[in-house]
C-alpha positions in Angstrom: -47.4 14.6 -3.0 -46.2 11.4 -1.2 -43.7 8.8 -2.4 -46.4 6.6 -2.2 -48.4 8.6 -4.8 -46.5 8.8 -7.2 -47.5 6.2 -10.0 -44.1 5.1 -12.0 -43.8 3.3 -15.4 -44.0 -0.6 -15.5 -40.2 -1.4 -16.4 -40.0 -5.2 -15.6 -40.1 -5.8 -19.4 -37.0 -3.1 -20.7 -33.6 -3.9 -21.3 -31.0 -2.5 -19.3 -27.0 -1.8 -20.8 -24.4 -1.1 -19.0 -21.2 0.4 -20.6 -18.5 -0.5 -18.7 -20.0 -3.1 -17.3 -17.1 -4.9 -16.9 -15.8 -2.6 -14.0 -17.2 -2.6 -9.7 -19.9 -0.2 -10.2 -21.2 -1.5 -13.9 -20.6 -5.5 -12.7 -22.5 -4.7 -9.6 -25.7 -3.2 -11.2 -25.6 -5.7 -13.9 -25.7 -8.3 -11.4 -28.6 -6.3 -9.6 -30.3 -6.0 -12.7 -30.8 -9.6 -13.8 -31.4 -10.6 -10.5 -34.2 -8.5 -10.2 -35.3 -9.9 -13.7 -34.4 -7.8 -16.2 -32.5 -8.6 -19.5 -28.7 -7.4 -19.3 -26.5 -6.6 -22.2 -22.7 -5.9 -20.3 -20.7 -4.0 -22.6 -16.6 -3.1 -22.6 -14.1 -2.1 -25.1 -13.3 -5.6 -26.1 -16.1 -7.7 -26.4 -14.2 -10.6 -25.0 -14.2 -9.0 -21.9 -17.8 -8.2 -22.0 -18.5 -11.6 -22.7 -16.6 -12.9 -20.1 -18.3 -10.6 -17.6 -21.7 -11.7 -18.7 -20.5 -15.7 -18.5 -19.6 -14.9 -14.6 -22.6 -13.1 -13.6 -24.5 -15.9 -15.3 -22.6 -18.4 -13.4 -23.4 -16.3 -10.4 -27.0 -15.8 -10.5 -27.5 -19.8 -11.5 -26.0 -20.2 -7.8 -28.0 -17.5 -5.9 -31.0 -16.3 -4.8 -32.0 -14.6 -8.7 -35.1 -14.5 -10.2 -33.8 -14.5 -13.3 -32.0 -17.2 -14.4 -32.8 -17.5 -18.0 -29.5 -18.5 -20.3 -30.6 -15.0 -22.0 -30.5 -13.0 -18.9 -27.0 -11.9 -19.4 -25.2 -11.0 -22.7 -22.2 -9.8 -23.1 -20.3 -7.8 -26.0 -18.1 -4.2 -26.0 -19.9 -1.4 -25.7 -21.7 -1.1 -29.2 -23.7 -4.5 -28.2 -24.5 -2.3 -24.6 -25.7 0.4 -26.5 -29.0 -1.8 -28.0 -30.6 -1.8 -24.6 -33.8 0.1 -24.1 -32.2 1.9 -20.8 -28.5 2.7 -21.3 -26.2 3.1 -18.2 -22.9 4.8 -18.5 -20.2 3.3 -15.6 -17.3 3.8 -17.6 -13.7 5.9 -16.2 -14.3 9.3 -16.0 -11.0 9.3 -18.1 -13.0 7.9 -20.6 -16.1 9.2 -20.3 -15.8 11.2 -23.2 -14.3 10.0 -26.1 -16.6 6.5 -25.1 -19.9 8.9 -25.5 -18.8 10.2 -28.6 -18.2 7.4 -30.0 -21.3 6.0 -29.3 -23.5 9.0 -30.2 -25.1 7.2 -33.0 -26.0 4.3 -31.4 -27.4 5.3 -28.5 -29.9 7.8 -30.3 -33.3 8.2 -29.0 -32.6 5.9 -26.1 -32.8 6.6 -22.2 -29.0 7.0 -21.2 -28.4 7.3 -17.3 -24.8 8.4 -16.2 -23.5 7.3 -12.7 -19.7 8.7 -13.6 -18.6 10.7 -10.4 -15.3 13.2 -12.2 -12.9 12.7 -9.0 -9.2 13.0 -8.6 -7.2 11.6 -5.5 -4.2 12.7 -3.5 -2.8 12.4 -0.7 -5.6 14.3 1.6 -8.0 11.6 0.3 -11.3 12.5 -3.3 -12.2 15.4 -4.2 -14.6 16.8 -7.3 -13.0 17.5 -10.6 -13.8 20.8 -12.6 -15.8 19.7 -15.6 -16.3 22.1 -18.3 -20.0 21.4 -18.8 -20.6 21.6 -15.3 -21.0 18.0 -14.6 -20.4 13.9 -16.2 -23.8 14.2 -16.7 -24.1 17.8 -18.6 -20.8 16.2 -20.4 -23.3 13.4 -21.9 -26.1 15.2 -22.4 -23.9 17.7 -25.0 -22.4 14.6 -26.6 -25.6 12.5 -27.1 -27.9 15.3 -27.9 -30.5 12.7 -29.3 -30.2 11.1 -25.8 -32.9 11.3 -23.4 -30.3 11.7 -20.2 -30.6 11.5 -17.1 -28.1 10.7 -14.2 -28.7 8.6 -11.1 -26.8 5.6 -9.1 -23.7 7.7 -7.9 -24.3 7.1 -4.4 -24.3 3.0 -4.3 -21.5 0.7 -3.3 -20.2 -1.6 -5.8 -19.3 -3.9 -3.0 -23.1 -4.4 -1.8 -24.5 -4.5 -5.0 -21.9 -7.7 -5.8 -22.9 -9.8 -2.6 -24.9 -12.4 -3.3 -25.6 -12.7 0.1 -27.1 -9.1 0.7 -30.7 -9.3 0.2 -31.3 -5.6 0.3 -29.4 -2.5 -1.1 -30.9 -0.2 1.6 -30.6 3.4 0.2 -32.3 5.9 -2.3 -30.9 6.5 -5.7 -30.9 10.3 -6.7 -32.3 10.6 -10.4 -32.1 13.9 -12.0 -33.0 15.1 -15.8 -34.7 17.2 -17.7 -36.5 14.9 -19.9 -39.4 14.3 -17.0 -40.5 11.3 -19.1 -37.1 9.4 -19.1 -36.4 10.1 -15.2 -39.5 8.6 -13.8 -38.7 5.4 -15.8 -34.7 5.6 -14.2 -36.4 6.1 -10.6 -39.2 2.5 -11.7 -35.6 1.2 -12.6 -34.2 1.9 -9.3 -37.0 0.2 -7.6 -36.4 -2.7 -9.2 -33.5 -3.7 -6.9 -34.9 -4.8 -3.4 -34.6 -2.2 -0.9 -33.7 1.1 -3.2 -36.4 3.9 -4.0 -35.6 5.7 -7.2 -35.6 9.8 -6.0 -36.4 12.7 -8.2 -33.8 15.0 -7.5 -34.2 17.7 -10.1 -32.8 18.8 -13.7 -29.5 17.9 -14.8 -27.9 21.1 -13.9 -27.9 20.1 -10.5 -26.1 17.0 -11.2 -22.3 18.2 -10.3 -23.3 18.6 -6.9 -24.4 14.8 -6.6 -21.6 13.7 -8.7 -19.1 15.6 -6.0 -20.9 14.3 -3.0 -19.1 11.1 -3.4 -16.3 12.3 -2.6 -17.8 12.5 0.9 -19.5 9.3 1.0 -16.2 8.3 0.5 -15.0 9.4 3.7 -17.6 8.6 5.6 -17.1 4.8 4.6 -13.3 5.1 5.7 -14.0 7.2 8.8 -16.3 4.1 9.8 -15.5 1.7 7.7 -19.0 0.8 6.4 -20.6 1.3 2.9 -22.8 4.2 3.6 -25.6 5.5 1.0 -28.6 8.0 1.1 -32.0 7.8 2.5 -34.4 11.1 2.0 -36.4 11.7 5.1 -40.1 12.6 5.0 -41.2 10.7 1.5 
């Protein structure tokens, strides 16, 4: 079966939260989001920080090229008020990661929950993958929020394009894996929502350490060239 052919969920009309939100990768994809049209709730873990984040990126896509540019578009709150969205993406610190998913567990409840945390240490010899008990960020969140439909996806995209204004297109496929097949093909129509990306099945969750350490390469690719390099799957 071709790309092409495979039919994906309408999700023009879903909410999308970001916890974190208020870092690169959460800021970029919220702005991504609600220019692509979707409603945006930007969470932290002080809700005047979410709030201000939501102000700027509204501020931001009133001066751009956005096709949403509704007052509404963009809410911001701490990470409770991120947690009401319909799709639920988790860009928090790896540090974290956990303690903010626990937290959250009842909240989030029944909802679609995509993690894009990559577990990475740095030294002197440049990233590498951390050792995570579960086996991944991912398998982490899925133990924690076991009323959670999770998936993981967006590892692999630079906060820095996703924050230009001026770049039209985010040219790279997002990687979505899960084991609720359901709640992944909705995170790869979510993908495609941003001009230029194709949203990827990329198998069950237990394959999802491998993607989350791969960014540790990606990592050195962009400082061996000095670009902001993602992934494109050949032959779809």
């Amino acid at each position: 079966m071709s790309y092409d052919q495979i039919a994906l969920p309408d999700v023009s009309g879903l909410s999308v939260g970001i916890l974190g939100g208020t870092g690169p990768q959460g800021r970029g994809l919220a702005y991504r989001f609600a220019r692509a049209g979707q409603r945006v709730l930007v969470g932290s873990r002080s809700a005047e920080r979410g709030e201000q984040a939501a102000q700027e990126l509204r501020e931001l896509l009133e001066s751009g090229p956005s096709g949403n540019q509704d007052e509404d578009s963009v809410t911001g709150g701490d990470n409770v008020h991120a947690s009401q969205a319909d799709i639920v993406i988790v860009a928090v610190p790896w540090d974290g990661h956990g303690a903010t998913l626990a937290a959250l567990a009842p909240h989030l409840s029944g909802r679609i929950v995509v993690d894009c945390v990559n577990p990475l240490g740095f030294d002197d010899k440049g990233p590498y993958p951390l050792r995570v008990e579960e086996g991944s960020a991912a398998e982490q969140a899925a133990a924690l929020l076991p009323e959670s439909r999770v998936c993981a996806a967006f590892h692999h995209v630079s906060a820095v394009l996703l924050a230009d204004p001026a770049v039209a297109e985010v040219d790279l496929d997002v990687l979505v894996l899960g084991d609720d097949r359901d709640a992944a093909l909705h995170v790869q129509a979510l993908a495609t929502r941003i001009a230029g990306m194709r949203g990827v099945f990329a198998g069950r969750l237990r394959n999802a350490g491998q993607i989350e350490a791969f960014t540790a390469n990606l990592i050195a690719i962009n400082k061996r060239y000095k670009a902001h390099a993602g992934i494109r799957v050949t032959d779809l």
